[in-house]
VEXKE-100690 format. One record per residue: x, y, z of N, C-alpha, C, O in turn; residue in three letters. Coordinates in steps of 0.2 Angstrom, whole numbers, padded with zeros to 4 digits, always signed. Layout:
XYZXYZXYZXYZAla...
END
This chain:
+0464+0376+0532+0464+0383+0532+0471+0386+0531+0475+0383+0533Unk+0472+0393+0526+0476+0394+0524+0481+0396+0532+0479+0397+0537Unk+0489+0396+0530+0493+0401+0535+0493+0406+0532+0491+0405+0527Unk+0494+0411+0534+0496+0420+0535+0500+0421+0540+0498+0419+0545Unk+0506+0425+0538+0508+0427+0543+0506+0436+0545+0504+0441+0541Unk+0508+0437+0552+0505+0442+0553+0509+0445+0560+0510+0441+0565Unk+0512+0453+0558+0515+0457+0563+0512+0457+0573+0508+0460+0576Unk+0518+0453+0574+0514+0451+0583+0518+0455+0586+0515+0457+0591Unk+0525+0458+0584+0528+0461+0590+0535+0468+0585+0536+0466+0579Unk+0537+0472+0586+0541+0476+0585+0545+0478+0588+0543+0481+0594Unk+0552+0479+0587+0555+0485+0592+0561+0486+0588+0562+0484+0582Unk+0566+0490+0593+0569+0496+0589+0576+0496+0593+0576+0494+0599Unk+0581+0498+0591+0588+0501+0597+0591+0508+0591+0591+0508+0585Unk+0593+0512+0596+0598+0517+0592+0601+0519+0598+0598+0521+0603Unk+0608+0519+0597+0614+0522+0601+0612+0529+0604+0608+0533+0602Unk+0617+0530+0608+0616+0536+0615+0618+0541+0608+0614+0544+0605Unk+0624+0541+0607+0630+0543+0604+0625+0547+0599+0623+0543+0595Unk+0624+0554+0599+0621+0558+0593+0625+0562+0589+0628+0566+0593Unk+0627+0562+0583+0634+0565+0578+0628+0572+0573+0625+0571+0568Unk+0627+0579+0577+0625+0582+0572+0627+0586+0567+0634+0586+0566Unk+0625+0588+0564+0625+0592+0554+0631+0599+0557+0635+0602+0553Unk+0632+0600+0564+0635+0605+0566+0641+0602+0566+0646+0605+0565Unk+0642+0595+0569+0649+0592+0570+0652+0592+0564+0658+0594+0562Unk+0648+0589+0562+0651+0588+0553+0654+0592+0550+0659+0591+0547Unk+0650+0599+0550+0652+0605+0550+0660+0607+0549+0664+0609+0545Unk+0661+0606+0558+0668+0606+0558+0675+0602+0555+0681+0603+0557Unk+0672+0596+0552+0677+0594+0549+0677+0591+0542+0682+0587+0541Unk+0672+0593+0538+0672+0592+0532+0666+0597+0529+0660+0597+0531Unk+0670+0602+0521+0666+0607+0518+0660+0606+0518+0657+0604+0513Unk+0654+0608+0526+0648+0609+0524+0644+0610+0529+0647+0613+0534Unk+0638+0610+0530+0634+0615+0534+0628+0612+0535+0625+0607+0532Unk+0624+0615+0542+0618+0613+0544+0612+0611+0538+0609+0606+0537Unk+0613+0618+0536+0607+0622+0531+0608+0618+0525+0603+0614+0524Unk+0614+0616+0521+0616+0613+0515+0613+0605+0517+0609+0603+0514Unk+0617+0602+0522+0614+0596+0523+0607+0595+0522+0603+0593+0517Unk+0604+0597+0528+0594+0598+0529+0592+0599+0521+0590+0594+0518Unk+0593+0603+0519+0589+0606+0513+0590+0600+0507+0586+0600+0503Unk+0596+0596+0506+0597+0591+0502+0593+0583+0502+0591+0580+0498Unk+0595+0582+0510+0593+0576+0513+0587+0576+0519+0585+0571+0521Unk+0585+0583+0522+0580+0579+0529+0585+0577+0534+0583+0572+0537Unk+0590+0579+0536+0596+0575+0538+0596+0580+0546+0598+0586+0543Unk+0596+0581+0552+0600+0583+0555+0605+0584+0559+0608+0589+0561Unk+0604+0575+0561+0609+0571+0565+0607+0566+0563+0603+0564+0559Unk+0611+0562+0567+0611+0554+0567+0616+0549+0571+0621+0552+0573Unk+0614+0544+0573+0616+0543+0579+0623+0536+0579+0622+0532+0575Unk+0627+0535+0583+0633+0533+0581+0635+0527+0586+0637+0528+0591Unk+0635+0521+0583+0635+0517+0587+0641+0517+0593+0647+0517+0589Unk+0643+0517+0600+0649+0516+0605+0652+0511+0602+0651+0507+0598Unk+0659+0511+0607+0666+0507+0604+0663+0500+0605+0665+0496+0601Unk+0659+0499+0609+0657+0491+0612+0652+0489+0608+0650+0483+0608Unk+0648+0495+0605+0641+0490+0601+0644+0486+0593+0649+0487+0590Unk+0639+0483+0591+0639+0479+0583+0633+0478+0581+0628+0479+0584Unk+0634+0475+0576+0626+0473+0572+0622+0469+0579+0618+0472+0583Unk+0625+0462+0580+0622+0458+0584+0620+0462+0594+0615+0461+0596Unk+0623+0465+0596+0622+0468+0603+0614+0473+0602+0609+0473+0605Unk+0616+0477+0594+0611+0482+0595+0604+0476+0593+0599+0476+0596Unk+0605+0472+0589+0599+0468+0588+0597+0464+0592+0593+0459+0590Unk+0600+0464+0599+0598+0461+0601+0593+0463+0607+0589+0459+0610Unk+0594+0469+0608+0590+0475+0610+0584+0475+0607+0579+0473+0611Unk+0582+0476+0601+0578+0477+0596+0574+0468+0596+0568+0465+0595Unk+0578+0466+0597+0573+0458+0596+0569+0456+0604+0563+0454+0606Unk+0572+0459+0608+0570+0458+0614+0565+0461+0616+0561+0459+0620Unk+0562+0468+0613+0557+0472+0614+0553+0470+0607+0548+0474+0607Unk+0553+0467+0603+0552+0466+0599+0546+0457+0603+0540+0455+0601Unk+0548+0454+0606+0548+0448+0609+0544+0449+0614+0540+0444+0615Unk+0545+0454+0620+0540+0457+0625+0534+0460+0624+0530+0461+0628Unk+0533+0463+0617+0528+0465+0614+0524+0459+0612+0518+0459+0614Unk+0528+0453+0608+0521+0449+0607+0520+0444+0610+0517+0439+0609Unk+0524+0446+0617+0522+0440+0622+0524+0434+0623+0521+0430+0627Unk+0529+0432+0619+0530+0426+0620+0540+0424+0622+0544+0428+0623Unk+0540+0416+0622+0549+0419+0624+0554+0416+0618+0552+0413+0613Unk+0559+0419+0620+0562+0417+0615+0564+0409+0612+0565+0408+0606Unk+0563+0405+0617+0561+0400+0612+0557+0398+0608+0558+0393+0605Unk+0552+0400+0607+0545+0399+0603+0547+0402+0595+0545+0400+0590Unk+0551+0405+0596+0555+0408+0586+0558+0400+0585+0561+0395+0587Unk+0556+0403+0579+0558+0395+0572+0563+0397+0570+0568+0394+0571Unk+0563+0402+0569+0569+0407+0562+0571+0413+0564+0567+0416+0567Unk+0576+0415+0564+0581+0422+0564+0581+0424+0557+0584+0419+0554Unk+0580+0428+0554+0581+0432+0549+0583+0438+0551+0580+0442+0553Unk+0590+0438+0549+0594+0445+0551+0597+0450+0544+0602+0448+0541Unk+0595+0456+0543+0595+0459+0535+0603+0462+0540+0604+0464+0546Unk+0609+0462+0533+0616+0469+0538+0619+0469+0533+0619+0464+0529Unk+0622+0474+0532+0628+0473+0527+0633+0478+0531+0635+0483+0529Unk+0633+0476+0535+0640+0477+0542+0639+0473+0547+0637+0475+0552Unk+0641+0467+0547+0641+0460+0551+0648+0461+0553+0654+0461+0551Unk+0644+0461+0563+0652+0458+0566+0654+0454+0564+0659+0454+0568Unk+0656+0450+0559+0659+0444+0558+0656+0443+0550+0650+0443+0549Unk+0662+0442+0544+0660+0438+0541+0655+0430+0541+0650+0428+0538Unk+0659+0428+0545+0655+0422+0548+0660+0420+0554+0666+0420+0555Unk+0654+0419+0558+0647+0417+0558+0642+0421+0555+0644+0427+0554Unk+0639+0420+0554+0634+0426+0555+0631+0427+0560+0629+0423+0565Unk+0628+0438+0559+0625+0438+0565+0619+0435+0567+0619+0434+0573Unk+0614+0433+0565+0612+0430+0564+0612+0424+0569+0608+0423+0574Unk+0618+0419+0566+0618+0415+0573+0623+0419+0579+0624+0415+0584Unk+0625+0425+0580+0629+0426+0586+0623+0430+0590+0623+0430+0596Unk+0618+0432+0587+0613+0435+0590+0608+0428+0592+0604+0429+0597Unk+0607+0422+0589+0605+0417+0591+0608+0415+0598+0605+0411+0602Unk+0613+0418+0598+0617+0412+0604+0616+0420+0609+0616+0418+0615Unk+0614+0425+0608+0613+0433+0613+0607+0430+0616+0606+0433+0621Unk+0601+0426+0613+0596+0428+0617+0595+0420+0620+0590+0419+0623Unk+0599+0416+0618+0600+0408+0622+0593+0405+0617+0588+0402+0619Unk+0595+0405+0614+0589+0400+0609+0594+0395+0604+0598+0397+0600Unk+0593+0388+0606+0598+0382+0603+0592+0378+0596+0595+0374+0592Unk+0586+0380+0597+0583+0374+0593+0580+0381+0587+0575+0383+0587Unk+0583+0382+0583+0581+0387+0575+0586+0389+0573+0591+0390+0576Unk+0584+0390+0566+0588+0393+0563+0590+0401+0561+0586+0405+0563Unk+0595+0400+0558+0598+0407+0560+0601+0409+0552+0604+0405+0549Unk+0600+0415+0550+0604+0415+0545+0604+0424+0541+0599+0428+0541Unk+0609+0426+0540+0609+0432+0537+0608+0434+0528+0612+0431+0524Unk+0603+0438+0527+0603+0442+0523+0606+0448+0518+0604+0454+0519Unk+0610+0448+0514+0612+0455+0511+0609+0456+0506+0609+0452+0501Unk+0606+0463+0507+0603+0465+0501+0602+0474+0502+0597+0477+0500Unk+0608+0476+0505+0609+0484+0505+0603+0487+0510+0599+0484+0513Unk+0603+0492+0509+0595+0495+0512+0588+0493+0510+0583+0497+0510Unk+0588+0487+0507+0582+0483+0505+0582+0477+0509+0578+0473+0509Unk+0587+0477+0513+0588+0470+0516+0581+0469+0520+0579+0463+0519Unk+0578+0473+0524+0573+0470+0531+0566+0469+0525+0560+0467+0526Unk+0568+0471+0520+0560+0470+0516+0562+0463+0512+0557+0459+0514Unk+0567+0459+0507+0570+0455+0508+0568+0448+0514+0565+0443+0513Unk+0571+0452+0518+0570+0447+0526+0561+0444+0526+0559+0439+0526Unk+0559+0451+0525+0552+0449+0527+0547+0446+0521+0541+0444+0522Unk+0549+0446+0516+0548+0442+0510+0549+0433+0513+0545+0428+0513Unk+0555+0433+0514+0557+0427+0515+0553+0424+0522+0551+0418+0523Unk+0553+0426+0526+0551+0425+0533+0541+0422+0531+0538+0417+0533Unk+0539+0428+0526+0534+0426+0526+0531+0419+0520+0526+0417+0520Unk+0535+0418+0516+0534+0413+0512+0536+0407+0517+0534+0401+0514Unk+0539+0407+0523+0542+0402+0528+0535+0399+0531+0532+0394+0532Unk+0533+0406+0533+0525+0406+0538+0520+0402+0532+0517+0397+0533Unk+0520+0406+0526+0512+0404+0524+0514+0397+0520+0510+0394+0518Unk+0520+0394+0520+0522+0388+0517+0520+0383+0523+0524+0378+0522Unk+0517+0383+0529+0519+0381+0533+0525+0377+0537+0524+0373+0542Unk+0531+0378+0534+0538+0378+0537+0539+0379+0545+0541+0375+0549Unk+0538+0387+0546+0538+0389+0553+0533+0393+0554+0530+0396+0550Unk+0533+0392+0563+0525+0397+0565+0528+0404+0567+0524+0409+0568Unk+0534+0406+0567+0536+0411+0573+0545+0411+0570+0549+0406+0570Unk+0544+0418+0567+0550+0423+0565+0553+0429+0565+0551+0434+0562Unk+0559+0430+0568+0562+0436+0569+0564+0437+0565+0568+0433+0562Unk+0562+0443+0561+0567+0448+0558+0570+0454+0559+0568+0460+0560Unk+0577+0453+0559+0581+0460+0559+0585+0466+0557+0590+0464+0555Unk+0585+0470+0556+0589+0473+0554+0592+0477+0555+0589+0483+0555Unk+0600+0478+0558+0604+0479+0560+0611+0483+0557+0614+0480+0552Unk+0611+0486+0558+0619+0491+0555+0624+0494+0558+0622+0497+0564Unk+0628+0494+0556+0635+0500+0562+0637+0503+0554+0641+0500+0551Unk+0634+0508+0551+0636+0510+0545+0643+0515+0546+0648+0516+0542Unk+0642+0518+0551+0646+0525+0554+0653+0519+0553+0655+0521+0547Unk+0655+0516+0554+0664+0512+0552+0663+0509+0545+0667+0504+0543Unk+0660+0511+0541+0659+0510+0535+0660+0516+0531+0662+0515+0525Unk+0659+0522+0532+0658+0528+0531+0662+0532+0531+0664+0533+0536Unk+0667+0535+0525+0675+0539+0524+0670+0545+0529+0665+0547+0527Unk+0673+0549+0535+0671+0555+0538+0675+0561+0534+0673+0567+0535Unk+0680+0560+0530+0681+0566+0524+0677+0564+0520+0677+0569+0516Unk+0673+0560+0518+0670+0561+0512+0663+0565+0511+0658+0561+0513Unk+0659+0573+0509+0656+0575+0511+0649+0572+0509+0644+0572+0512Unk+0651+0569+0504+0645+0567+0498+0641+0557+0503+0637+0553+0501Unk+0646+0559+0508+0641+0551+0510+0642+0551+0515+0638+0547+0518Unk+0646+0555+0520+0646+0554+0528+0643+0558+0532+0643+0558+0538Unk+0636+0564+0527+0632+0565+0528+0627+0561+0531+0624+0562+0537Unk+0625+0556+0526+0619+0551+0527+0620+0546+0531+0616+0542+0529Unk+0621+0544+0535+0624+0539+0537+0623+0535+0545+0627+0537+0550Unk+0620+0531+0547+0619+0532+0555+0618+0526+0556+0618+0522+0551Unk+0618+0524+0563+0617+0516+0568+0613+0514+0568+0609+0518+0567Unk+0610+0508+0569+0604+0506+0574+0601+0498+0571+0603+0494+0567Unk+0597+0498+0575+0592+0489+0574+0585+0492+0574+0583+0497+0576Unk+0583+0488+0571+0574+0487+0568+0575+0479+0569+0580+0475+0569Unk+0567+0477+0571+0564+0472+0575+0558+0472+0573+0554+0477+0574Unk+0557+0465+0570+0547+0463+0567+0548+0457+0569+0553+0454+0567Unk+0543+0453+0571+0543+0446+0574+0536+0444+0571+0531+0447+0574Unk+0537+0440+0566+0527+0438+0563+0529+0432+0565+0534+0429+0567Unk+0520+0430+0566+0516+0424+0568+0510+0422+0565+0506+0426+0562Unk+0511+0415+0566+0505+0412+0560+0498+0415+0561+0498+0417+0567Unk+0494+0415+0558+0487+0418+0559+0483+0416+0553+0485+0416+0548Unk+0478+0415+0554+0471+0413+0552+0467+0416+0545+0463+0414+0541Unk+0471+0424+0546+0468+0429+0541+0475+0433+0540+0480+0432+0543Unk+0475+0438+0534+0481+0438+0531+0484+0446+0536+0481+0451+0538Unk+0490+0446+0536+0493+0452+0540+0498+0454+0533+0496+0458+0530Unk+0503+0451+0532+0507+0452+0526+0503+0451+0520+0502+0445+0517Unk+0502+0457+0516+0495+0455+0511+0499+0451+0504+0497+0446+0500Unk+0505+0455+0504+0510+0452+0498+0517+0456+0498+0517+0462+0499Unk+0522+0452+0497+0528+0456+0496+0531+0454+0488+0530+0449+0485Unk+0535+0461+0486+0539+0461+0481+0546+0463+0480+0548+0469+0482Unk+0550+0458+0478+0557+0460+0477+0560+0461+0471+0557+0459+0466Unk+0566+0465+0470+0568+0463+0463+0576+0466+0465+0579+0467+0470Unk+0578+0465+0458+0586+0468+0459+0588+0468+0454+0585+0465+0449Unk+0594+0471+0453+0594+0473+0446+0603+0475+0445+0605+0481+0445Unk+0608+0470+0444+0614+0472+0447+0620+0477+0440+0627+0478+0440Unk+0615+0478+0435+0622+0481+0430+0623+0490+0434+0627+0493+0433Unk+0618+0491+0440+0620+0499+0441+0626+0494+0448+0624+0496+0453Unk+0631+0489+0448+0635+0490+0455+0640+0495+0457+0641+0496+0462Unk+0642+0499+0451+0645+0503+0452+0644+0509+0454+0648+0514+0456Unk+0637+0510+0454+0633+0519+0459+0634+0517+0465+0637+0522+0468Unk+0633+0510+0469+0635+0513+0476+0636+0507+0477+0633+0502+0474Unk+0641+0506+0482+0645+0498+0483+0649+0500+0488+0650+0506+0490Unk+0650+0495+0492+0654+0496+0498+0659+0490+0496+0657+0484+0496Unk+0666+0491+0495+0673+0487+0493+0674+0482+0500+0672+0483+0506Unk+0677+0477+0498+0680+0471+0503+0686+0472+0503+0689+0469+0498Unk+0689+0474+0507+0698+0476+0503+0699+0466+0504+0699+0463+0499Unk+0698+0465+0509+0702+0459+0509+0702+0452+0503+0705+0447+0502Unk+0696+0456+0501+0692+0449+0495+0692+0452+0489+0687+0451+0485Unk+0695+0457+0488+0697+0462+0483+0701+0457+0476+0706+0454+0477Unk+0697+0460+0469+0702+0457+0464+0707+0462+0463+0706+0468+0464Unk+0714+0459+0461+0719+0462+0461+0718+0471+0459+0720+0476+0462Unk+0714+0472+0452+0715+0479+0451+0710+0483+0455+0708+0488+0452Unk+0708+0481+0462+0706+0486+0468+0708+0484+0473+0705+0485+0478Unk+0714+0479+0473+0716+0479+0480+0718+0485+0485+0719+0484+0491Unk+0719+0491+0483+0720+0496+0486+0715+0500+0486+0715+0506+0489Unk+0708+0498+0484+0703+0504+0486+0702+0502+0493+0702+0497+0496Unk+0701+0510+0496+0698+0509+0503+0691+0507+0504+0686+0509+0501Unk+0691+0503+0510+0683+0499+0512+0676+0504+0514+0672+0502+0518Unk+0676+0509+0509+0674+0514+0512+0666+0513+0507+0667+0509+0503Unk+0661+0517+0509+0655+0516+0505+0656+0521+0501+0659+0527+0502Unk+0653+0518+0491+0654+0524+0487+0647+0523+0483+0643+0518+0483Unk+0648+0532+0481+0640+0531+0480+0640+0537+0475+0642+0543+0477Unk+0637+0538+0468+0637+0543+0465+0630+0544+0466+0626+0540+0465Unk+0629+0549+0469+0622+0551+0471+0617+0553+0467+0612+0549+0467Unk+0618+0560+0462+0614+0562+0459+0611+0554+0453+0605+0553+0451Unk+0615+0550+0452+0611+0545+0446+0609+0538+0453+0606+0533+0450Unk+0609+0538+0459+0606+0534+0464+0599+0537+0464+0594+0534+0464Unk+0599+0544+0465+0594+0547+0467+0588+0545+0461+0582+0543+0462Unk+0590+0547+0456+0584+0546+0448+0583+0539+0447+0578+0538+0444Unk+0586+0534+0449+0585+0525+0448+0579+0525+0453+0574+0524+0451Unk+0582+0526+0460+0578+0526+0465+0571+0527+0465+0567+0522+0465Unk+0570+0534+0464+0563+0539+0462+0560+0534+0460+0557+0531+0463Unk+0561+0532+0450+0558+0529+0446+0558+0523+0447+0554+0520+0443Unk+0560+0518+0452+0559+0513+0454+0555+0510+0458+0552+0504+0458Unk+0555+0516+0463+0551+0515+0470+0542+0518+0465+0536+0516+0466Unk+0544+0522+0461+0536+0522+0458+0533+0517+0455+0527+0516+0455Unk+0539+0513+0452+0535+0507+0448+0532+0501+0454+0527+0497+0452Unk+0534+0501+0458+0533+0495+0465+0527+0498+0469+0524+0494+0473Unk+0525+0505+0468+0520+0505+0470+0515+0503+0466+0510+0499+0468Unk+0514+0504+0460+0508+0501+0455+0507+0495+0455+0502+0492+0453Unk+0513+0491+0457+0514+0483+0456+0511+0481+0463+0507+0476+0464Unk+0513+0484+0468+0508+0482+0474+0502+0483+0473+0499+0478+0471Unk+0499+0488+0474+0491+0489+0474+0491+0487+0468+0487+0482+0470Unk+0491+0485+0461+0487+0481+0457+0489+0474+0460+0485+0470+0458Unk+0493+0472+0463+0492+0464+0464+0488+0461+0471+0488+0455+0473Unk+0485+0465+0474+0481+0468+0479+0474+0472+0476+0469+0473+0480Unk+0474+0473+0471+0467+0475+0468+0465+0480+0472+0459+0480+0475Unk+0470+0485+0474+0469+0490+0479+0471+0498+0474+0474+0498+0470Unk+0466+0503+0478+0469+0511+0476+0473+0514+0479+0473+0514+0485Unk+0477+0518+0476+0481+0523+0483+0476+0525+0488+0479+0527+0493Unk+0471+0525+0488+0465+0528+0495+0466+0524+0498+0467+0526+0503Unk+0467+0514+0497+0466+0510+0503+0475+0509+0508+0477+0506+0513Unk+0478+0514+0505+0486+0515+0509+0481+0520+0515+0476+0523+0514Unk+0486+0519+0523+0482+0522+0528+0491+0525+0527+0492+0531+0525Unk+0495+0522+0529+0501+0524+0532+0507+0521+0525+0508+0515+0523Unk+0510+0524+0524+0518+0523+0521+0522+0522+0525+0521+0523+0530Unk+0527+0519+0525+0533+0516+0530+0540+0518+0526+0543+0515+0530Unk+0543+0521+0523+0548+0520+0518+0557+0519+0520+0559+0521+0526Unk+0561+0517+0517+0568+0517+0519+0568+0525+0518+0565+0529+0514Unk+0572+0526+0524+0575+0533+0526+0581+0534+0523+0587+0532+0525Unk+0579+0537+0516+0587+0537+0512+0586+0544+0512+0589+0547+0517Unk+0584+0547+0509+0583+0555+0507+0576+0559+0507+0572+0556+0503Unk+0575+0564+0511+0567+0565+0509+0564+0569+0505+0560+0573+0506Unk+0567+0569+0500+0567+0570+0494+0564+0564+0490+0561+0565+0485Unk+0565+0558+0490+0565+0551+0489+0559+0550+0491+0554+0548+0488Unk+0557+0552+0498+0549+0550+0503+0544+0554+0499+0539+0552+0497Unk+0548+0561+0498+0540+0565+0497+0538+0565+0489+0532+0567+0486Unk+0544+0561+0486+0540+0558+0477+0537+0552+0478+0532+0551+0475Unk+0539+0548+0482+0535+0541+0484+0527+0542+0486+0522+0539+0484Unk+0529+0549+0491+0521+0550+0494+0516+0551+0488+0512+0547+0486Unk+0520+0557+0484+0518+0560+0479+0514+0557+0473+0510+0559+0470Unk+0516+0550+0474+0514+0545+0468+0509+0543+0471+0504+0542+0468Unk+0511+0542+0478+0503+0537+0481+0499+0543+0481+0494+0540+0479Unk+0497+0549+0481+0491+0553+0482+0492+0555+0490+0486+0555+0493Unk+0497+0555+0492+0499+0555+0501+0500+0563+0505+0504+0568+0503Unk+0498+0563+0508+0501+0568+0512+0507+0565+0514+0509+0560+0512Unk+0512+0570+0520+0518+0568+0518+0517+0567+0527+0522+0565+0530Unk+0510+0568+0532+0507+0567+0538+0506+0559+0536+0505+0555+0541Unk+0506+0555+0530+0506+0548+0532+0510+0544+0531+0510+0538+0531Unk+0517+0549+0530+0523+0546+0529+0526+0546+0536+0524+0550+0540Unk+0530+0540+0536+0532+0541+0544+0540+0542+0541+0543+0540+0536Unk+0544+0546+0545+0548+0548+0543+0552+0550+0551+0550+0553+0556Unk+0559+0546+0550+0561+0545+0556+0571+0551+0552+0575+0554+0556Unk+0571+0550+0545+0575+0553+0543+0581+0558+0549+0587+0558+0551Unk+0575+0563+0549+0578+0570+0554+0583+0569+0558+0589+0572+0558Unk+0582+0565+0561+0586+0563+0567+0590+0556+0568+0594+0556+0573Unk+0590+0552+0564+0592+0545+0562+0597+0543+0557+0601+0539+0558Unk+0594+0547+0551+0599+0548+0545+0596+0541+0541+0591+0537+0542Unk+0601+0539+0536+0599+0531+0535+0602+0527+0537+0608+0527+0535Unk+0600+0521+0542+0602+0517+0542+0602+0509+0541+0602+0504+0544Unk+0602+0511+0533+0602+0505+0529+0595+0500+0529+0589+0501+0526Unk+0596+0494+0532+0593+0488+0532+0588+0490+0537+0583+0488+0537Unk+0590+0494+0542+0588+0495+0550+0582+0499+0548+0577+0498+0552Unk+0582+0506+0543+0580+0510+0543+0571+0508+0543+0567+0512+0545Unk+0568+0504+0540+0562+0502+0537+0557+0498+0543+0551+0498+0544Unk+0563+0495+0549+0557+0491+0555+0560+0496+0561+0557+0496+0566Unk+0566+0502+0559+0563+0506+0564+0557+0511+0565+0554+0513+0569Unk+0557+0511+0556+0551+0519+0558+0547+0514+0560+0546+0514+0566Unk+0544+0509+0555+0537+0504+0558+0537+0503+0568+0532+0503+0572Unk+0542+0503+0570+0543+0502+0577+0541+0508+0579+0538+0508+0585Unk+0543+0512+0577+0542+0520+0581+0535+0522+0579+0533+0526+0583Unk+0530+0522+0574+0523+0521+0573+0519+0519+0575+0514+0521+0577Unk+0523+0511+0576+0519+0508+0579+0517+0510+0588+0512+0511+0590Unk+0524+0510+0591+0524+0511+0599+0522+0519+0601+0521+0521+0607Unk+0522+0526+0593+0519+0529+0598+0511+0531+0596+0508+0537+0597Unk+0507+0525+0593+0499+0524+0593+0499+0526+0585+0494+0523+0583Unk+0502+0529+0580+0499+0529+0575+0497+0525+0571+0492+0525+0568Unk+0502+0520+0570+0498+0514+0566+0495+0510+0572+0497+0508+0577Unk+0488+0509+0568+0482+0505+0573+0482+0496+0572+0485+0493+0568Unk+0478+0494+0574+0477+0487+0572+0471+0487+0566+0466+0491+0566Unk+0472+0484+0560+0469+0484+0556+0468+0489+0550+0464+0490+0546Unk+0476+0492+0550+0478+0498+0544+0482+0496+0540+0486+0492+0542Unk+0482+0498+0535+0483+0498+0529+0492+0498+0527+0492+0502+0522Unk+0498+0496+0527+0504+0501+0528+0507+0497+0523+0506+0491+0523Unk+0511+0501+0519+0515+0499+0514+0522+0501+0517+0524+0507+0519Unk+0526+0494+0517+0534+0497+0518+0538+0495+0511+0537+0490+0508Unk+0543+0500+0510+0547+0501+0506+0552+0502+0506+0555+0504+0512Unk+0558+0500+0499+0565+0501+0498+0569+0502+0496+0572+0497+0497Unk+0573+0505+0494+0579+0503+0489+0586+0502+0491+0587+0505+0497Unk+0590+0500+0488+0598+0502+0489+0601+0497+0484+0597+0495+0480Unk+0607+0495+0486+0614+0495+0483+0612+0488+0479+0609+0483+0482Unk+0614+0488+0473+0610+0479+0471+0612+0482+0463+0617+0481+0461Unk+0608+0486+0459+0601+0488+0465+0597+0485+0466+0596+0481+0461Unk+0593+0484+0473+0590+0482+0475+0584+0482+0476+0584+0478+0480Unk+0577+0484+0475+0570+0488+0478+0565+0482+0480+0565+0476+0478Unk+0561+0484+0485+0556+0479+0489+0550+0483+0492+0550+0489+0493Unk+0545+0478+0491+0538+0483+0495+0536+0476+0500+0538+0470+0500Unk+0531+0479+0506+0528+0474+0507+0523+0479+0511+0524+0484+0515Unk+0516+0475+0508+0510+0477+0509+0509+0473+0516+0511+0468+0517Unk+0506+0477+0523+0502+0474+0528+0497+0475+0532+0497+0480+0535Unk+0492+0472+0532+0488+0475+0535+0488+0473+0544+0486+0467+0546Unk+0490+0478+0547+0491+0478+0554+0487+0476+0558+0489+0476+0564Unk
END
C-alpha cells in the first residue's frame, strides 16, 4: 500500500510585543491610512529581547505536537524553513532539536525566503511517501523585525515575528495531494537581505538590512502566483470549484485578492492573517493554516491550497486535502 503523508498536528507562536501603523507613524514619513490602503497591514507583532527563531518555534512545535497526540520522540525529521537563524550554524533546526529533548532524528534547515515552509513541506513529504520517515516537523520561524532598517519606509512597514508549525504523518490515503516548487534567481537583486560578514569586497559596506524594490516584486509575484495555480489544479485534474479554502503567504493584500481572483474565490475563503501580523516570511503560510485550522474553519476532509512567493525568486504551492 502506497505512503501519504497527511497534516496530524498544527500550531502557531507570535510575540506579546505589538508595533502599530501609528508607532510607525511617529518615526518614519507615514501613516495609518497610507500603510492599510497599500498593504492590509495594521500592526504586527515584534519579537522580546530574549526570543529567536528557535524559542519561538518551539512554542509552535509543541502545540503543534499536543494536537496530534503523540511525543516528541516519535518525529523522524525537523524541517525548519528561517532566513533569520539564531545562529549561522548550527542550525535552528538542531537547537530546536535539542529545545524539545529529542536525540534520535534529524534536523536540518531550509532557506528559501517566504517560500520556505512550502519548500519544507515538499521535502518533508517526499521523505513520507518515499518511505524514509513516518513523522515530521515542519517549521517556520522568523525574528524579521532585527532584519528590518526602521527608517526605511518602503519595508519596515511589512515586516513582523513569529513561528508556524505542521507535523505530517504517514497515512493510508492521500493528505498532501501534490507540491510544487520553483526558483528563478536572475531577479536577486528585487529583494535580498546582505551578509555583511560574507560580503564580496564591493558591498562590504552595505548594511545587513532587507532590500526590496517593491512595485517590480509585486508584478513578478501576481504573475507567478497565477501560473502555480493552474499547474496545481491541472496536475490534480481538479477546477477552481474543488478549492474549499486558500491559505496564502501574507505578503500584501493586494497579492491575496489577485490570487483569490484567479481561483474564482471570495476573499471569505481566503484566510488572511495579514491585518494584524504583517508578513512574516516563512512563518506566515503554517500560521494562517494554524489559525483556521484551531478556530474550526478548515474541517477534516477540505480542500486547501497553500501558497508562496519571496526572495529567490522563489514560488511554492501545496495542495491538501485535510
Amino acid at each position: 500500500m502506497a505512503n501519504h503523508s497527511r497534516v496530524i498536528g498544527t500550531g502557531g507562536y507570535l510575540p506579546e510585543t505589538i508595533r502599530s501603523n501609528d508607532e510607525l507613524s511617529q518615526t518614519v514619513d507615514t501613516s495609518d491610512s497610507w500603510i492599510f490602503e497599500r498593504t492590509g497591514i495594521k500592526s504586527r507583532r515584534i519579537a522580546g529581547e530574549h526570543e529567536g527563531a528557535a524559542s519561538m518555534a518551539e512554542i509552535a512545535a509543541r502545540q503543534a505536537i499536543a494536537m496530534a497526540g503523540i511525543e516528541p520522540e516519535d518525529i523522524d525529521a525537523i524541517i525548519l524553513a528561517t532566513g533569520t537563524p539564531d545562529r549561522v550554524y548550527p542550525s535552528t533546526a538542531c537547537l530546536l532539536q535539542f529545545r524539545l529533548g529529542i536525540k534520535q532524528c534529524v534536523a536540518f534547515d531550509v532557506q528559501a525566503a517566504c517560500s520556505g515552509s512550502i519548500f519544507a513541506l515538499s521535502i518533508a513529504d517526499q521523505y513520507i511517501k518515499t518511505g524514509v520517515y513516518r513523522t515530521v516537523l515542519v517549521i517556520g520561524s522568523e525574528v524579521c523585525s532585527r532584519v528590518v532598517d526602521w527608517t526605511d519606509r518602503g519595508t519596515c512597514i511589512l515586516f513582523g515575528d513569529g513561528a508556524g508549525a505542521v507535523l505530517l504523518g504517514v497515512s493510508d490515503t492521500p493528505g498532501i495531494l501534490s507540491t510544487h516548487i520553483h526558483s528563478d534567481g536572475q531577479y536577486e537583486d528585487l529583494l535580498y537581505l546582505p551578509n555583511p560578514q560574507c560580503a564580496l569586497p564591493a558591498n562590504v559596506d552595505e548594511p545587513g538590512f532587507i532590500n526590496m524594490r517593491g512595485n517590480e516584486v509585486f508584478k513578478v509575484a501576481v504573475n507567478t502566483l497565477g501560473r502555480i495555480v493552474d499547474e496545481t489544479l491541472e496536475a490534480n485534474n481538479m477546477q477552481k470549484s474543488d478549492i474549499d479554502w486558500l491559505v496564502p503567504h501574507q505578503a500584501n493584500i493586494r497579492i491575496i485578492e489577485a490570487t483569490a481572483k484567479k481561483l474564482k474565490m471570495s476573499m471569505q475563503q481566503g484566510v488572511v492573517t495579514l491585518q494584524d501580523q504583517g508578513n512574516t516570511s516563512s512563518a506566515s503560510v503554517l500560521l494562517a493554516l494554524n489559525e483556521a485550522v484551531r478556530d474550526g474553519r478548515i474541517q477534516r476532509g477540505q480542500v486547501v491550497l497553500l501558497e508562496a512567493f519571496g526572495a529567490g525568486f522563489t514560488w511554492g504551492s501545496a495542495l491538501i486535502k485535510y
